[in-house]
C-alpha positions in Angstrom: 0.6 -6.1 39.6 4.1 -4.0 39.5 3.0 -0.7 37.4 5.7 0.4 35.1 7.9 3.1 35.7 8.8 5.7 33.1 12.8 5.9 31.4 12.2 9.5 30.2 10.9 13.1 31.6 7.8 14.3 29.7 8.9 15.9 26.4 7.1 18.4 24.3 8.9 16.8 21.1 7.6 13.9 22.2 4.2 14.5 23.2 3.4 16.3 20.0 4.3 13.1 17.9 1.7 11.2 19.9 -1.5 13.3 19.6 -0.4 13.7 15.8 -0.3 10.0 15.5 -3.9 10.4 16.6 -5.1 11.1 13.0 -3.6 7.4 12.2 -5.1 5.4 15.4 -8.3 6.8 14.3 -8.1 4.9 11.4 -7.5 1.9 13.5 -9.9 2.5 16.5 -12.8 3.9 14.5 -13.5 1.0 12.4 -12.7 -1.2 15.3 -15.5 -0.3 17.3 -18.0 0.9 14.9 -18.1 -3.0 13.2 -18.2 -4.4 17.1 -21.1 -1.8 17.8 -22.9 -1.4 14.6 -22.5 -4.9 13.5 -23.6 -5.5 9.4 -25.1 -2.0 9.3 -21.3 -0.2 9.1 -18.7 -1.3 6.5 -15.0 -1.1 6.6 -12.1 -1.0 4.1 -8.2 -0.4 4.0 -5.2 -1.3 2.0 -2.1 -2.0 3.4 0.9 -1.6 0.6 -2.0 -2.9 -1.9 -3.5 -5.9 0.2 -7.0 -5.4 0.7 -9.4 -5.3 3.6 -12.2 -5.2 4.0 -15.3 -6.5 6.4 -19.2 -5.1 6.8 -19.6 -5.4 10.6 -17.4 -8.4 12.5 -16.0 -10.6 9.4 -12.5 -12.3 9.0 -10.6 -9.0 7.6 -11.7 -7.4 10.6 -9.2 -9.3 12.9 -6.3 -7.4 11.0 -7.8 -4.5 13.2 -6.5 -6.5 17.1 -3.1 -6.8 15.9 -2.7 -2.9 14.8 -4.5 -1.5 18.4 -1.8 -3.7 19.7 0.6 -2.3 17.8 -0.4 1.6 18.7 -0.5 0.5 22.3 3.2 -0.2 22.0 3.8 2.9 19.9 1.8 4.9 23.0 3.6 2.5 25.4 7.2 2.9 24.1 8.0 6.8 24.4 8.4 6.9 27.9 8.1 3.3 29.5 10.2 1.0 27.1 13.4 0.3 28.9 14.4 -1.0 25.3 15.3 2.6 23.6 16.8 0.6 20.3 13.3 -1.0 20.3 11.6 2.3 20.7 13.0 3.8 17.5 12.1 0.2 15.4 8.1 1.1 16.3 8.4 4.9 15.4 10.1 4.1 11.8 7.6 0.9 11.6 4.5 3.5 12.4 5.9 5.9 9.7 6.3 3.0 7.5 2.7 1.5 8.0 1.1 4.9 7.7 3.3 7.3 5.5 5.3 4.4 3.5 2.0 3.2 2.8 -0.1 5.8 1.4 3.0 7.0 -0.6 2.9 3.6 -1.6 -1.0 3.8 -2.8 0.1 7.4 -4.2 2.7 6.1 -6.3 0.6 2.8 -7.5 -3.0 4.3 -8.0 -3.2 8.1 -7.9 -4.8 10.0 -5.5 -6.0 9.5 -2.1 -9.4 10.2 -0.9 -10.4 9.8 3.5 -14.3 9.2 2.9 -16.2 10.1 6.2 -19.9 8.7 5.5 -21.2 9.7 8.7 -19.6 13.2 9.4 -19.9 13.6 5.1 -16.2 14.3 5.1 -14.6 13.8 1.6 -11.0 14.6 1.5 -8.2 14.4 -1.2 -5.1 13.3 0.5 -2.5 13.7 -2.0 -1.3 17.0 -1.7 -0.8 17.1 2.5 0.5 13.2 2.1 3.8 14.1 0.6 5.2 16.8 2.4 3.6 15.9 5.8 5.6 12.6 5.2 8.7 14.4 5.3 7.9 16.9 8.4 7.1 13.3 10.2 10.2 11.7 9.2 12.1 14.6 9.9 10.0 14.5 13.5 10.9 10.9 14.0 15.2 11.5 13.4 14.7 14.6 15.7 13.6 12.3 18.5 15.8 9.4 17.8 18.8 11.5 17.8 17.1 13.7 21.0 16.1 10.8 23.1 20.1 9.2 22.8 21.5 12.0 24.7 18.6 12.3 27.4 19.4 10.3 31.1 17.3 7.5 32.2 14.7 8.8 34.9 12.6 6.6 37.2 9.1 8.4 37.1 6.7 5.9 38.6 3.0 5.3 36.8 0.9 7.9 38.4 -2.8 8.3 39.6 -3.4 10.8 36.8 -2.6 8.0 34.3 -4.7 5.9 35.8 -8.0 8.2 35.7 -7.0 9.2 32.0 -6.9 5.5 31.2 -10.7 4.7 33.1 -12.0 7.9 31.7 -11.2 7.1 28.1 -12.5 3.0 29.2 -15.8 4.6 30.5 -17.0 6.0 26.8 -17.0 2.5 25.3 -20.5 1.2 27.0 -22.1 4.9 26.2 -20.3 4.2 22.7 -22.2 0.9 22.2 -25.8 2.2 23.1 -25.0 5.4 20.6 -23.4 3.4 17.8 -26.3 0.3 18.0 -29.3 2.2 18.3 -31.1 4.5 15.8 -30.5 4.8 12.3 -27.1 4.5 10.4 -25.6 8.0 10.3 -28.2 9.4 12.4 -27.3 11.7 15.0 -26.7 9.0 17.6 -24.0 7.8 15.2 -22.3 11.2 14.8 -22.1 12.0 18.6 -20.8 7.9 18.9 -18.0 8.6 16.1 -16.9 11.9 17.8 -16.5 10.3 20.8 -13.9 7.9 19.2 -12.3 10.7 17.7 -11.8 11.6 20.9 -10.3 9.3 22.5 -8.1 8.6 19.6 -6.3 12.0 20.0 -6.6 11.8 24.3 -5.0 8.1 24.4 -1.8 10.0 24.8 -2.4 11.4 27.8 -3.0 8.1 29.2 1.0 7.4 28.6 2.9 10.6 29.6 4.2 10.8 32.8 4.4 13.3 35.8 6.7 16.4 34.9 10.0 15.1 36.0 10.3 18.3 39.1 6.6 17.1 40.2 8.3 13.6 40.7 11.0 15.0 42.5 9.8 17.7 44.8 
């Protein structure tokens, strides 16, 4: 299988973007696995510009959860690798848009916003960081666009590194399974099972930046 070679040099603009987008893929991979480990014993809810889902262990709103991880794979996938830059800049306003757009969205419709953590007891009003975060990332998102039109095109091949970040992050999910299906819901063996996720929600970037540009060339 041909691996895929990288269109742009490693960028700190860039790079920052992707671990912040980490706070939103959590919201994705967390509930992902925690239903496919847990089963009935963990239940999961979002709205998505006011449609409703919701699913206590693997039901039929849980499938809207495969189309988003596929959808933050591109996101990942598309800041260095994407040949398509035109299609690059679609995902980053279509991430703001499902994440930002839609909680100002909720804002404007119901109120506040509150993140509820059970396991971790994390209760969080969202309301006041939603709005003005929303503009730093749009802000973020035109800096890159207009950034990433006057870099060159590179030719940085897939690398070993990404390779062991990618197998490393792979290697929690059967440790994740034992931790999130045994003991008692919320327990400690849930906690340590939920941090790992949050873990590998913020590291997933590392799997999809690329050798330093001089490292390629030396």
């Amino acid at each position: 299988m041909k691996t895929p070679n990288a269109v742009r040099s490693s960028s700190f603009l860039f790079n920052g973007l992707m671990f912040v987008a980490g706070f939103s893929f959590m919201l994705v991979l967390l509930p992902l696995l925690r239903c496919l480990f847990d089963g009935e014993t963990y239940s999961w809810g979002m709205q998505i510009y006011g449609i409703s889902f919701f699913s206590r262990g693997i039901q039929a709103d849980y499938f809207i959860l495969i189309p988003l991880l596929s959808f933050y794979l591109l996101f990942y996938y598309s800041f260095y690798w994407l040949k398509n830059r035109s299609l690059f800049y679609v995902v980053l306003i279509v991430w703001w848009l499902l994440n930002f757009g839609n909680l100002l969205f909720d804002i404007f419709k119901n109120g506040d916003t509150m993140f509820h953590g059970d396991t971790l007891n994390i209760h969080i009003s969202l309301t006041k960081i939603i709005v003005p975060f929303s503009i730093i990332t749009l802000g973020w998102i035109i800096w890159i666009i207009l950034k990433d039109k006057n870099l060159p095109i590179v030719n940085i091949p897939w690398a070993k590194r990404n390779k062991k970040f990618f197998i490393a992050l792979i290697s929690l999910l059967p440790i994740q399974a034992v931790l999130l299906a045994t003991g008692e819901p919320h327990a400690l063996t849930d906690e340590i099972g939920v941090v790992l996720i949050i873990i590998q929600s913020f590291l997933i970037a590392l799997v999809f930046i690329p050798k330093k540009l001089k490292a390629v060339n030396s």
